[in-house]
N, C-alpha and C positions, 0 to 999 in steps of 0.2 A: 445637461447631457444625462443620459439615461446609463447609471451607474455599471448595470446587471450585462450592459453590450460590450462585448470587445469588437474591435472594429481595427482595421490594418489596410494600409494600402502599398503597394509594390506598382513601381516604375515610375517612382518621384519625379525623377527626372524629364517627366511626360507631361506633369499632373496641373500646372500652372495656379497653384496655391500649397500653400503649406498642407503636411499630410495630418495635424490635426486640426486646423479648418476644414480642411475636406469630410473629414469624421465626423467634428462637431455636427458638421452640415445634415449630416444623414443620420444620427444620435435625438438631433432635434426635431426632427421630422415621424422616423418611424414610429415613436407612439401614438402617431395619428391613425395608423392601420388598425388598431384596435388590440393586435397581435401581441398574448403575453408572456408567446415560446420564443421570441430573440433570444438567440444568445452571443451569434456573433455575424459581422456583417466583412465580411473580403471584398476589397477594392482593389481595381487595376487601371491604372491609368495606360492603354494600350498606346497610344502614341497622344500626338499634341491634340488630334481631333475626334479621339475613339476613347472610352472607357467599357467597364464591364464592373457587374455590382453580385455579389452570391451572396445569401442572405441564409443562414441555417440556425436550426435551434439547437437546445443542446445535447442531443442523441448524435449532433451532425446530418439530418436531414434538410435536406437541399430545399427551403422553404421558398425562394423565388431565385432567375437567373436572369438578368438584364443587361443587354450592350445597351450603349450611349453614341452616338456618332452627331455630330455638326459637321457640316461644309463650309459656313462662311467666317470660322475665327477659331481660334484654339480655345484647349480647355481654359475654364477660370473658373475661381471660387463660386461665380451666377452660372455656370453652367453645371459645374457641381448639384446645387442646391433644385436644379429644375432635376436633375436626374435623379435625386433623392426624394425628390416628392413624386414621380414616376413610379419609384420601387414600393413607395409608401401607398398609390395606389393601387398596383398588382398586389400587395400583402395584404390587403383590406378589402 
């Protein structure tokens, strides 16, 4: 995990993995964008088939904004990991 990120996610109860797997997930991925103003990454797990991902550096400028939606199965840790390599390619 990439030390320098803080990462958070709200409506656990949505998010169908644990809320520091879900972090790991997207910690491991975004220094693949290339990106060396992370500073922090905001996760929502809006319901069991919707997410949203805000991604800013450290001034708090809004560096990428992404929803996540599936139809045929609820969140889980794989669907996590596809949406963070999503945000991973908007920031890069």
């Amino acid at each position: 995990m990439e030390a320098g990120i803080a990462c958070s996610l709200t409506g656990e109860e949505f998010a169908g993995a644990k809320p520091d797997e879900i972090c790991s997930a997207f910690l491991d991925v975004l220094p693949s964008s290339g990106r060396d103003d992370i500073a922090r990454v905001e996760l929502e797990a809006v319901s069991t088939t919707e997410a949203r991902a805000r991604v800013t550096d450290g001034s708090g400028n809004v560096l990428v904004e992404l929803d996540h939606a599936i139809m045929d199965r609820e969140m889980s840790l794989d669907s996590w990991r596809v949406f963070a390599k999503s945000v991973a390619r908007q920031l890069g």
